[in-house]
C-alpha positions in Angstrom: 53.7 -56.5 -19.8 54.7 -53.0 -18.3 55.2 -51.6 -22.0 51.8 -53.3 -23.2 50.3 -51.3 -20.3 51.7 -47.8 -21.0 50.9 -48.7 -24.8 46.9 -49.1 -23.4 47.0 -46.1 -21.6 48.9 -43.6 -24.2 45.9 -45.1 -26.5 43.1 -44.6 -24.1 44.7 -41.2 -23.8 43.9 -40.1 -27.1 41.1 -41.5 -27.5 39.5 -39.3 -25.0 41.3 -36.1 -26.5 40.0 -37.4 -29.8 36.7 -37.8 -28.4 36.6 -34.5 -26.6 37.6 -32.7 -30.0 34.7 -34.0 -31.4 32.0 -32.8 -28.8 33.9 -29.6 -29.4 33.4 -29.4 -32.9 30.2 -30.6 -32.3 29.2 -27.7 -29.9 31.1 -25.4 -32.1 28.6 -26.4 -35.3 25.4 -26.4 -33.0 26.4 -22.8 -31.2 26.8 -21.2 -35.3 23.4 -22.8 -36.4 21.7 -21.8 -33.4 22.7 -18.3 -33.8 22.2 -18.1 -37.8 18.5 -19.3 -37.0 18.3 -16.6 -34.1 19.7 -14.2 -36.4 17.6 -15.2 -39.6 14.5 -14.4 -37.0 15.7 -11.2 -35.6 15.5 -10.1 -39.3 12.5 -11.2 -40.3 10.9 -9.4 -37.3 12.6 -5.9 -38.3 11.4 -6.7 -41.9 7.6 -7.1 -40.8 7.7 -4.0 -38.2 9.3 -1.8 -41.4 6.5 -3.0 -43.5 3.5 -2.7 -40.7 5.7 1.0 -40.1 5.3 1.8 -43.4 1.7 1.3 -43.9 0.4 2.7 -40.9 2.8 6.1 -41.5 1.4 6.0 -45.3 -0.9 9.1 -45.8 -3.6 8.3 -48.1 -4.4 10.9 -50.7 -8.2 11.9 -51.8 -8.9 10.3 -55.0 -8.5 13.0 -58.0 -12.3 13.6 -58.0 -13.4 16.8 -60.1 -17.2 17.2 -58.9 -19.3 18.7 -61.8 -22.7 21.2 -60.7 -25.1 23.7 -62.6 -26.0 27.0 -61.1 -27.2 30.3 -61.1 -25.5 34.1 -61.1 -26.5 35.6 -57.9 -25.2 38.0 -55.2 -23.3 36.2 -52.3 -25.0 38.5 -49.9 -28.8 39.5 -49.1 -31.4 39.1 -52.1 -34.5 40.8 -51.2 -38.0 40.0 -52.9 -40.1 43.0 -53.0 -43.7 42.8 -52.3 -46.8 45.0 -52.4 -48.4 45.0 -48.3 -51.7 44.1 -49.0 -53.3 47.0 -47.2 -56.4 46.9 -50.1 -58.3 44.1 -50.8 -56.7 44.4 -54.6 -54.0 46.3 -55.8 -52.4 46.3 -59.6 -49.3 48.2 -60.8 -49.9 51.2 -62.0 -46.2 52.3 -62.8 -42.4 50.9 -62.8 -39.5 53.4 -62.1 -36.7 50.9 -62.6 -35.5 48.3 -65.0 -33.6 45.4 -65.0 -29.5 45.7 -63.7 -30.3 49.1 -62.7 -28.3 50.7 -59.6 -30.9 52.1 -57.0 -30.0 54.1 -53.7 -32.0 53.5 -50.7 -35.5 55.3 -50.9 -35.7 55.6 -54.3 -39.4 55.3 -55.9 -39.3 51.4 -57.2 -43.3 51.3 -58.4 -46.5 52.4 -57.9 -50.0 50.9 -57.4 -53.2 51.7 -59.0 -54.8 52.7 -55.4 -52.0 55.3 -55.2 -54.8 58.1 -56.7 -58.0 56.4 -54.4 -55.2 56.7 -51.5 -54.5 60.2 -52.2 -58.3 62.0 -52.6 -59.0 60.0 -49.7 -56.2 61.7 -47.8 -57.0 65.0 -49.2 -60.7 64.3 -48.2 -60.2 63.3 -44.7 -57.5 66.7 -44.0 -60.7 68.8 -45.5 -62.8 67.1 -42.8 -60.3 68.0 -40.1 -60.5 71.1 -40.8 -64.5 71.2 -40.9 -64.5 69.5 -37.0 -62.0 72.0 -35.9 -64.0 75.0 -37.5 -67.2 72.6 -35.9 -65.1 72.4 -32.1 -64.2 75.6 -32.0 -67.8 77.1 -32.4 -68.9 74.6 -29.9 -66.3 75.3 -27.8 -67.9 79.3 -27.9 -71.2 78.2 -27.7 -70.2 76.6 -24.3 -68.3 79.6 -22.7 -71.9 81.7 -23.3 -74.1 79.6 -22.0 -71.6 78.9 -19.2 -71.3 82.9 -18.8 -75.0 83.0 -19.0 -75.7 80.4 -16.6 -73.4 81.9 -14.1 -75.2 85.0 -13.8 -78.5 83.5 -13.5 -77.1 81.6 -10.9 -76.3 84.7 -9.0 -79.8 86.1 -9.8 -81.3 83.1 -8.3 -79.4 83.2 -5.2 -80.0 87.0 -4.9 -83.4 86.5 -5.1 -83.9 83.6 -2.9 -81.7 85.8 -0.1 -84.4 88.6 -0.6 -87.1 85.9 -0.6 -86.5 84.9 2.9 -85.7 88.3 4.2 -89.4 89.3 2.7 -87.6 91.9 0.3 -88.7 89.8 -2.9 -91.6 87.5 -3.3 -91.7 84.1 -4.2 -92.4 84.5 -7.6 -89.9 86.7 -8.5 -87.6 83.9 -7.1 -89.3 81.1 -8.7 -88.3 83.0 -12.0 -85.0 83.8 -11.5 -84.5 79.7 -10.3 -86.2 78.8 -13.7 -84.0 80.8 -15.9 -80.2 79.6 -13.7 -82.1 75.9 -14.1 -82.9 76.7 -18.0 -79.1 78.0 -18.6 -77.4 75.1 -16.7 -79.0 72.8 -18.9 -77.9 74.3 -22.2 -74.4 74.8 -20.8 -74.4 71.1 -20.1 -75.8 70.8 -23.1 -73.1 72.3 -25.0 -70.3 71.2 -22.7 -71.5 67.3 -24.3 -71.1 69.2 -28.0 -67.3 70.1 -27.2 -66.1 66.5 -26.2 -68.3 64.8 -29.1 -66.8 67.3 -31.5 -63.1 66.5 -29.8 -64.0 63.0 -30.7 -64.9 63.6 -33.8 -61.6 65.3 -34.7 -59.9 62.8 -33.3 -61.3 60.3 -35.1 -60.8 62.5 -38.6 -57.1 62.6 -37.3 -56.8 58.9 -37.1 -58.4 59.1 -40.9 -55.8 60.9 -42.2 -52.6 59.2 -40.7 -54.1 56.2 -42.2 -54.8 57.5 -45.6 -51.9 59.4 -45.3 -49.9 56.4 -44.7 -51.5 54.1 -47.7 -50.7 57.4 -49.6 -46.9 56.6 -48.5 -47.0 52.8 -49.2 -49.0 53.5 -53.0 -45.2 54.2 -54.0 -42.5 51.3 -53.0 -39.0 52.7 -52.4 -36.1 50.8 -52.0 -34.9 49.6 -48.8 -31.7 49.8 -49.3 -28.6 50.9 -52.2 -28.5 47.9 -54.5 -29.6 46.6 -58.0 -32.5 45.7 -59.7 -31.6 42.0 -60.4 -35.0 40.7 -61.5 -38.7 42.2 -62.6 -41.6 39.8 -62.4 -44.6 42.2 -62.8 -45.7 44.5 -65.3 -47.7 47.4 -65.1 -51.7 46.7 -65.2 -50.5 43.2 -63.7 -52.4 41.9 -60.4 -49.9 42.1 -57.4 -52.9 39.8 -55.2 -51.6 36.9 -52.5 -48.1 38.6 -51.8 -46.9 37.7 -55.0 -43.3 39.6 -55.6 -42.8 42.4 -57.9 -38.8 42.3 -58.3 -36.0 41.4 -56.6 -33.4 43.6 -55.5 -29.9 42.9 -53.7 -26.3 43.9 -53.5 -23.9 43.3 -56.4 -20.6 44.3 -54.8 -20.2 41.1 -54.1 -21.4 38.3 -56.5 -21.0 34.5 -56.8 -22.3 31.4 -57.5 -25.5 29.3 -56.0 -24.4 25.8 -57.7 -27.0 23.1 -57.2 -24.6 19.9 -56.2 -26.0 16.4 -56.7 -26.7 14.5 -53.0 -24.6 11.6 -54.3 -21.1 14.1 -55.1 -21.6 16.6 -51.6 -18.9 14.9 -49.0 -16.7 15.8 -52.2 -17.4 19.4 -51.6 -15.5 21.6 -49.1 -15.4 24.8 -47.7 -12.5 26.9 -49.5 -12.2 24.7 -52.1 -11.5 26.3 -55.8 -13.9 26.0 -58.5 -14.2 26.6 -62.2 -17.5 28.7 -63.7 -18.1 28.8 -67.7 -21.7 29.7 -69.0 -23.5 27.6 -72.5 -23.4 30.3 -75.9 -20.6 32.6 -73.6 -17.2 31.3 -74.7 -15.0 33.7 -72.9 -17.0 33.8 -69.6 -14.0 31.6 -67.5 -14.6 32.8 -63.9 -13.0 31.5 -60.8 -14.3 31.0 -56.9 -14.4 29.1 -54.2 -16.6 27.6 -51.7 -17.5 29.5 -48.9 -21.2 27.6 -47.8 -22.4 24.2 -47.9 -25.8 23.6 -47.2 -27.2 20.7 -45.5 -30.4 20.5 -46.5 -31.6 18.9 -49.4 -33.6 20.5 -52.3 -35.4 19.9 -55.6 -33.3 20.7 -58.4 -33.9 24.6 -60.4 -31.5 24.9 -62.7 -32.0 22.5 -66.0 -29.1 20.9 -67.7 -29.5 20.8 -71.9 -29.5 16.7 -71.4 -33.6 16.1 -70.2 -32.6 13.1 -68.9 -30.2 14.4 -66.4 -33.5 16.5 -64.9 -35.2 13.6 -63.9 -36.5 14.8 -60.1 -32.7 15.6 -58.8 -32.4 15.9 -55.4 -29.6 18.6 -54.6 -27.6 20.5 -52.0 -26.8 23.7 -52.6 -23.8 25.2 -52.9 -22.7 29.2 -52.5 -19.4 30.2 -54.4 -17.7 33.4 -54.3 -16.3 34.6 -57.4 -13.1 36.3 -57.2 -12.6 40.5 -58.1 -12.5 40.5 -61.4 -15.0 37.7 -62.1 -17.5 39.3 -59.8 -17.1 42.6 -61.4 -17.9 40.4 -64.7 -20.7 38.2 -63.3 -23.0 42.0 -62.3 -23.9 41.7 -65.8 -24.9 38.6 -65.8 -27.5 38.0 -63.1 -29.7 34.6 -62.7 -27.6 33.1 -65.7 -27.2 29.6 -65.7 -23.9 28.5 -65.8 -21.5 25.1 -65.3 -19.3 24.8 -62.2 -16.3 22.6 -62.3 -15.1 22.0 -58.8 -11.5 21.0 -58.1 -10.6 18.1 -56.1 -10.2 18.3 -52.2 -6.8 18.4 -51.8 -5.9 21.0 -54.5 -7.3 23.7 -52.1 -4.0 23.1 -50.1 
């Protein structure tokens, strides 16, 4: 009975180790799987971050967009349009001094007006009459210090008299007399004291005449403003120059460039700095270079025609002011208010 009992016990022995192997082993698989699964997660998180990483550190690029304009030749700087003032009531040229892509220097005689010859007699006419009313003042002016001289010693006389009146050394006519002729003077002196300050007026006036005739006289002959070129004539001699309408237009061609006319829909493509390429219709070795250097914001009718009418069809435009580089400016002074075909690079290649 005693070895039946040890025999239970050594079997109820292993049975527990057996059994405790097993929760081992099972602990052991379920501790692995559990961390494979943890692990397997862990990965896929870095995975997603790298890919959400590398899209938000991606840089997107400007699409390769090569904007295509028409423009015009044209100084960079200050154009000036040069009018006649409208100091007559009609003026018409009588005379150009300049052509077309001619160098001027500042004052240099531009054109002349047909009222340049009515302006000059009348100038001439009105320094004759300032001479006449200072010949006329001047012998007022001595007709004023005799009567004053002559009144004067009447006045004496008079009071002479009327002394000796009242000390019964002269009579009362004698008096009378002498009071008659001081009376008689004073009034011409007056008289001719009036002469000298209407005749001062009067040469005044004639003054005022001939600054002003003097002055059309000036402004009969247009000069130019300032050194330049002659870029553009737009009236001819015998031509009316009525309603301010402009004669030519002058400017400086150191520095030329481009005014490209950009359609509204291809602007936010444009940028300041950005390069651009300028060839010109019938000129097959005109390849100029620039780049941007003014955008406007305001929109405009379109100018400048392309050879396709249907591309003319009421554009609305921005315009667009290129600089040209040293040797294409040099180039383009020959070549004002041509049309010409501007290729703009894309944004980016500015960089």
């Amino acid at each position: 009975m005693q070895g039946n009992e040890n025999e239970h016990k050594v079997n109820a022995t292993h049975k527990t180790e057996e059994k405790q192997n097993r929760v081992g082993i099972l602990n052991k698989i379920s501790f692995k799987k559990l961390t494979i699964y943890l692990a397997s997660i862990l990965i896929l998180v870095v995975a997603i971050q790298k890919i959400n990483g590398s899209k938000n550190s991606r840089v997107e690029q400007p699409l390769n967009i090569r904007v295509f304009a028409l423009g015009k030749v044209q100084p960079t700087e200050y154009i000036r349009s040069i009018q006649y003032p409208m100091i007559y009531s009609s003026s018409r040229i009588k005379a150009l001094y300049v052509k077309e892509n001619q160098f001027i220097k500042k004052g240099d005689p531009l054109f002349s007006v047909e009222d340049r010859d009515e302006s000059i007699y009348n100038m001439k006419s009105s320094r004759a009459k300032i001479i006449q009313q200072i010949a006329e003042l001047e012998s007022a002016k001595a007709k004023m210090l005799s009567s004053k001289t002559l009144r004067d010693f009447y006045r004496g006389q008079y009071k002479r008299y009327n002394f000796l009146r009242n000390q019964g050394a002269a009579t009362y006519e004698q008096a009378d007399e002498k009071e008659t002729l001081y009376r008689a003077t004073e009034q011409e002196y007056l008289s001719n004291q009036k002469l000298v300050e209407t005749n001062k007026a009067k040469l005044k006036s004639a003054e005022w005449e001939y600054e002003a005739n003097k002055f059309k006289s000036m402004l009969s002959v247009i000069k130019a403003p300032e050194n330049g070129k002659v870029f553009k004539i737009y009236s001819r001699p015998g031509e009316s120059i009525n309603n301010g309408k402009a004669v030519m237009d002058v400017g400086n061609s150191n520095s030329m460039g481009i005014l490209a006319e950009v359609n509204r829909a291809d602007i936010e493509n444009i940028k300041l700095g950005q390069a651009a390429n300028i060839t010109a219709n019938g000129v097959p070795n005109l390849k100029w270079k620039g780049r941007v250097i003014e955008v406007s914001r305001q929109v405009t009718q379109q100018t400048v025609n392309s050879d396709d009418p249907a591309a003319n069809l009421a554009n609305r435009v921005f315009n667009v002011l290129i600089k040209l580089d040293n040797k294409s400016s040099l180039q383009a002074q020959n070549y004002n208010y041509m049309e010409v075909n501007i290729l703009f690079e894309p944004n980016y290649s500015e960089k």
